[in-house]
N, C-alpha and C positions, 0 to 999 in steps of 0.2 A: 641924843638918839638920832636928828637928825645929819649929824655930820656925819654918823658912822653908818647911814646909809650911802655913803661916793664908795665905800669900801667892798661893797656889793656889785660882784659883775652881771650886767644885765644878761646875761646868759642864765643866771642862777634864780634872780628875784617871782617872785609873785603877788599880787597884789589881791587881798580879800578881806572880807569884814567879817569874819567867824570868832570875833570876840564883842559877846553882845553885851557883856556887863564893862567893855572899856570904852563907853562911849567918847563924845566930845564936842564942844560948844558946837552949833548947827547940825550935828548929827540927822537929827530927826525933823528938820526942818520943813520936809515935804510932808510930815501925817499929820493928821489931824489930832490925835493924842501924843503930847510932849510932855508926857506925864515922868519923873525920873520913876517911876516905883517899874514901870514899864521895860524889858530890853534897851538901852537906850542907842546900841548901833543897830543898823540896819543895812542891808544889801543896796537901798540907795543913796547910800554914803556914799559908794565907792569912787564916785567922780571929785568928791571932796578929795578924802585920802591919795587916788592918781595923781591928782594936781598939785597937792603938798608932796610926795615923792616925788613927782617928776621935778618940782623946780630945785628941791635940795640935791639933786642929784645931777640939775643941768643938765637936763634932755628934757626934749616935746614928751605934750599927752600923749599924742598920738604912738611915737616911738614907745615909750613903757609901755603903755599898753599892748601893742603887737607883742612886743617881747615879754610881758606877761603871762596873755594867751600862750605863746608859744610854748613857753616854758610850763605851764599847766597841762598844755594839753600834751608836752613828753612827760612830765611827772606822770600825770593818771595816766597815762596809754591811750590816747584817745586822737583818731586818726583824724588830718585834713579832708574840711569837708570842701 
């Protein structure tokens, strides 16, 4: 999985955690229920998950991430603020 993210043009990618039953070791490591019966990804993943795409793909956080947002906010429509 990870190699066939270099394959992905950062013009294309987006980075999000809207798969709550595919968690993964420290997912939940910021709440206080680390219960598995529980969702076990959550929305403050996503600096985990950033940081494992960005280095399999060899580019900074910073960089995906801009190019993230960017590309999310032409997907939805959603104008510079």
């Amino acid at each position: 999985f990870l190699i066939s993210l270099k394959k992905i043009p950062l013009d294309k990618i987006m980075i999000e955690t809207d798969a709550p039953y595919m968690g993964f070791s420290k997912c939940r490591s910021g709440y206080e229920s680390k219960s598995k019966s529980s969702y076990p990804n959550v929305p403050s993943s996503l600096p985990l998950i950033l940081e494992k795409v960005a280095e399999s793909m060899n580019v900074s956080c910073e960089d995906l991430a801009a190019c993230s947002t960017r590309n999310a906010r032409k997907f939805f429509s959603i104008p510079e603020i």
